[in-house]
N, C-alpha and C positions, 0 to 999 in steps of 0.2 A: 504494500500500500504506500503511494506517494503520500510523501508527509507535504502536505496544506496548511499554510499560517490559520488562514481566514477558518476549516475546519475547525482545528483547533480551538481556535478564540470563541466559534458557534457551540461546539460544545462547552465549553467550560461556562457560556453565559446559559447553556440550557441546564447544563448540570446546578449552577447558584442556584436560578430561578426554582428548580424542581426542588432542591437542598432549604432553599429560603421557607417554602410552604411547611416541607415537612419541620424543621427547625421554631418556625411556629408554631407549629402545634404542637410539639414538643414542649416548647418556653409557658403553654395554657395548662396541659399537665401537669410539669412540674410546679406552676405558679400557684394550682390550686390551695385554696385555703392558706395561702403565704400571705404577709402585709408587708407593707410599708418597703425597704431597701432590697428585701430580697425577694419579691413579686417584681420589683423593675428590673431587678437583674437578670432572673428567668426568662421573660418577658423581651428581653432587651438583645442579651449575649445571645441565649440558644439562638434564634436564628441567625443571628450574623455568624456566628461560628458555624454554622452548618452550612450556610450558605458561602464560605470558605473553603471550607472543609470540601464542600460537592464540586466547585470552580478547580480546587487542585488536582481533586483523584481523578472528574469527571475521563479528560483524555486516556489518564491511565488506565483506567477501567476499559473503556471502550476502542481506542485505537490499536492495544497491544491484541488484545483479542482477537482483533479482525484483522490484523497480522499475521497474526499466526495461524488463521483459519485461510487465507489465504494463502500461504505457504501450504498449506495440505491442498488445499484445490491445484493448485498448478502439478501436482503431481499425477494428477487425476488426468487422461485423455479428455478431450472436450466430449467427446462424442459418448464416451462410457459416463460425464455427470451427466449429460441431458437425458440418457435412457437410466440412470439411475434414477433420477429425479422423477421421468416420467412413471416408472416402474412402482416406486413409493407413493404417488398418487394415484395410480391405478389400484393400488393395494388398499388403500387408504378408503377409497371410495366404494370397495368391494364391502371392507369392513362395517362401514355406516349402514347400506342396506341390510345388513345384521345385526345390527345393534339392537334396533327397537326391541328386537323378541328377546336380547340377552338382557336387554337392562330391568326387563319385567321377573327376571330371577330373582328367588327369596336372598335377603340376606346381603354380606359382602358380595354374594359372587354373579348380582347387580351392578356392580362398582368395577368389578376388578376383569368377570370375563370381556366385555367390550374393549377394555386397553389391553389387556394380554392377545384377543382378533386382530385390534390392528395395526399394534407393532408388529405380529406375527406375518400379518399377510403385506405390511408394508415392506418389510426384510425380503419376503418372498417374489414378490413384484422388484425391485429396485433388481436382487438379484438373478431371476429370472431372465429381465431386458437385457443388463450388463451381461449374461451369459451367449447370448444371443448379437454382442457389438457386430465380428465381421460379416458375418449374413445381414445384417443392419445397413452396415458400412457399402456395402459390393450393392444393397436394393439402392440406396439411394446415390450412388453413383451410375448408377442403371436410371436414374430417375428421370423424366422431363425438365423436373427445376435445377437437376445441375448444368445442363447445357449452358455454355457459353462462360458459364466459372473456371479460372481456372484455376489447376492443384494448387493446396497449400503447401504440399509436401512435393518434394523429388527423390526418390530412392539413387543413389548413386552406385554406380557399379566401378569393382578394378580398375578394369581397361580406361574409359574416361576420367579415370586420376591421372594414371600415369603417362594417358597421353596427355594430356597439362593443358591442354586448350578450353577443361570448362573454366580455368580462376579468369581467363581474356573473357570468355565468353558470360560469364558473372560479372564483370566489370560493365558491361554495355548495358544490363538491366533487362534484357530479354530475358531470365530465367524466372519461371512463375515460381513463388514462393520460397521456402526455405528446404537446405541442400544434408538428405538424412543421410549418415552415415552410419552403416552398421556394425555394432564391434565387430562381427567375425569376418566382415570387410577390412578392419582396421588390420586386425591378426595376420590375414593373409600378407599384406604390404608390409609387415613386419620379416614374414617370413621371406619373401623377396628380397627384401634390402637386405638380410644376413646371408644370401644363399651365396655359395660359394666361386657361382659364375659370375664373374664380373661385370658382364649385361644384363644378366637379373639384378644384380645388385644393384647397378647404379639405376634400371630401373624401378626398382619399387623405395630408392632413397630420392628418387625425383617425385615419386607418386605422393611421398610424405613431405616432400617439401612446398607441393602443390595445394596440399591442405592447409598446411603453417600459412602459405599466403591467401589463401580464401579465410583462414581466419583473421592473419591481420589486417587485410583490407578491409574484409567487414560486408562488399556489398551486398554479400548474399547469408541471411543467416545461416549457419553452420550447425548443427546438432548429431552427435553423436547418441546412441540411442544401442539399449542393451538386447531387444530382445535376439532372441537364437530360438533355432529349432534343435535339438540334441540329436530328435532321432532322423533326422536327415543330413550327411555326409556333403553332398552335393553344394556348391555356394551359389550358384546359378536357379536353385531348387530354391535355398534358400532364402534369397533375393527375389524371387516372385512370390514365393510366401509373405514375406513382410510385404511385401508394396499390395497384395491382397489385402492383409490387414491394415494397412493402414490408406489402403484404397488412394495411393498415388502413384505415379508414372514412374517408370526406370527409367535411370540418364545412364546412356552407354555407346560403344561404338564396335560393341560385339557382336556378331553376322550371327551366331548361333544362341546367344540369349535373345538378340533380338526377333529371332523366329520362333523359340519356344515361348515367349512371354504374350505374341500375337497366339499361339494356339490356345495358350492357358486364360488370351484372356483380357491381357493386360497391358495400358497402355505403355510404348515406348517412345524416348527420344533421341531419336540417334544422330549424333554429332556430326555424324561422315554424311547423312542424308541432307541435316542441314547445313553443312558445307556447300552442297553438291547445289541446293535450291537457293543458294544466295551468290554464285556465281552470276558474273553478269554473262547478259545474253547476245550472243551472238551469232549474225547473219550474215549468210553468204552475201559478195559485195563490199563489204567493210570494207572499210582502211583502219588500219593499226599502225603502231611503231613497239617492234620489239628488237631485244637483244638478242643476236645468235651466240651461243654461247658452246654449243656441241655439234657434231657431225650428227645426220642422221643413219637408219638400218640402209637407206638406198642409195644410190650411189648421187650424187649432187646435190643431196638434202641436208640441209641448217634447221637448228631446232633451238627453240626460243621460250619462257616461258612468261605468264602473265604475272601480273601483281598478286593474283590467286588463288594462283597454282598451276594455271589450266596449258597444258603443254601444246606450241604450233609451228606443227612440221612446217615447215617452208621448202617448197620445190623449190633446187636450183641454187639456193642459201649458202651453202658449204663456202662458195668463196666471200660469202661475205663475216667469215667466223669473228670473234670478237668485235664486233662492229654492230652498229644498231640499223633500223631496214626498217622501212614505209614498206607495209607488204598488204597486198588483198586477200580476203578471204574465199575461197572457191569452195570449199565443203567444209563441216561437221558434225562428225560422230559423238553420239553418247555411249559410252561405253559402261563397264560394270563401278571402271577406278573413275568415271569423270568424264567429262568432255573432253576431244581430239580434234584440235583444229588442225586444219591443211587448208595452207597460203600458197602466194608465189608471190615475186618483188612487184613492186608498182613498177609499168614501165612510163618511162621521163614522157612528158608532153613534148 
């Protein structure tokens, strides 16, 4: 709970106010049947002291509480307080329809069966919903009213750490929500970075250094987050398990998670896809200017590449090698790794 002057100060003037009444009547009791100096000082002191007294505790009493009731909420999934909450009112409500016939019982058990119904069926409802979250979770992401939302969570996978382009790609602000990361994701890149091939290694000690800077930048919240599955072996199994439950996308640039998570179900975002649709577009007829920088497979071909990656053959190019070339475009291919363009030089007017 943010600490608020002006709260504050509103409590402490409701707490007097409340203090002040009761302190009065306090000072009427005690005053009774008293005369003369010590009927005014009953009369006088007790409220102002209690109206003191309630202005000091007032905050203490009530903000430290809600502190630390708040502190227990945040540990609670949103989605498991809402159906708990729902679930203890469904209970709740169950119970009143029975009450009337219990509270016509002789005796205490008048009194006593009606609250023992429904705390009983309130515990049962609350628990019942919460038992019930991921099938919950998966209708209403199934729903009509989630269209057009989007996740608040991103399941992050391996691969897309240690290829290092989501902290860039978190920087621009395209990433919907916050970036979960799972301990037994965490583990793996641990084992990476101590492995004894010195490519695994220095790979999964960049996948960790990728995270250090998505935390210290900050763009994108960052959560690490314990749950695991024990009886599943599998981290790919287990990664569309969590993003089931917690009913958010995987961020990946894995060809094989990302086709098992399409059959299981679940959505994916893949890095290399959106690479691929944010390249610009080009059409036969262009003009360019690229650098030839390599020979190509055929024989008089220079090969050049764009600011994006996208590779273009240039017929005839070879002699213009380290040199930069006004070239046209005459075709391109889509291919599985991307676009292949094929040029030839501009010729002079």
């Amino acid at each position: 709970m943010k600490s608020y002057p002006f709260v504050s100060i509103l409590l402490r003037v409701i707490g007097g106010v409340v203090s002040a009444f009761i302190g009065l009547r306090a000072g009427h009791l005690l005053a009774e049947g008293k005369e003369g100096l010590v009927r005014i000082l009953f009369l006088a002191v007790t409220p102002v002291g209690f109206t003191l007294l309630g202005a000091a505790l007032t905050p203490l009493l009530v903000i430290r509480p809600v502190r630390a009731f708040q502190g227990w909420v945040r540990q609670i999934r949103p989605l498991q307080l809402v159906l708990g909450v729902l679930g203890l009112v469904a209970g709740l409500l169950a119970s009143a329809l029975v009450a009337p016939w219990l509270i016509a019982l002789p005796g205490a058990a008048g009194f006593f069966a009606p609250l023992v119904l429904s705390l009983t069926l309130g515990i049962l409802g609350a628990a019942a919903l919460v038992a019930r979250e991921e099938e919950v979770a998966n209708w209403l992401a199934r729903g009509w009213f989630s269209r057009g939302w989007p996740p608040k969570e991103v399941v992050v996978d391996t691969s897309v750490i240690i290829d290092g382009r989501v902290a860039d790609l978190a920087a621009t602000g395209f990433l919907p929500g916050s970036l979960v990361v799972p301990r037994f994701i965490l583990d793996e890149l641990r084992h990476i970075a101590d492995s004894p091939d010195p490519l695994r290694r220095n790979r999964g000690r960049r996948g960790l250094d990728v995270l250090g800077r998505l935390r210290r930048e900050g763009h994108v919240p960052l959560q690490v987050v314990d749950d695991d599955f024990p009886d599943v072996a599998d981290v790919d199994t287990k990664l569309i398990l969590l993003a089931k439950k917690l009913s958010a996308p995987i961020l990946t640039n894995d060809f094989n998670l990302n086709r098992l998570a399409e059959v299981e179900g679940v959505k994916v975002l893949n890095v290399n896809q959106l690479a691929n649709a944010v390249k610009v577009v080009i059409l036969p007829g262009e003009e360019m200017e690229v650098q030839i920088v390599q020979e190509g497979r055929e024989a008089d071909q220079g090969v050049g590449f764009l600011d994006d990656g996208t590779m273009v053959v240039v017929e005839g190019g070879r002699r213009y090698l380290n040199e930069r070339l006004v070239v046209v475009v005459t075709r391109v291919l889509q291919t599985v790794a991307g676009k292949l363009v094929f040029a030839q030089p501009r010729r002079a007017e």
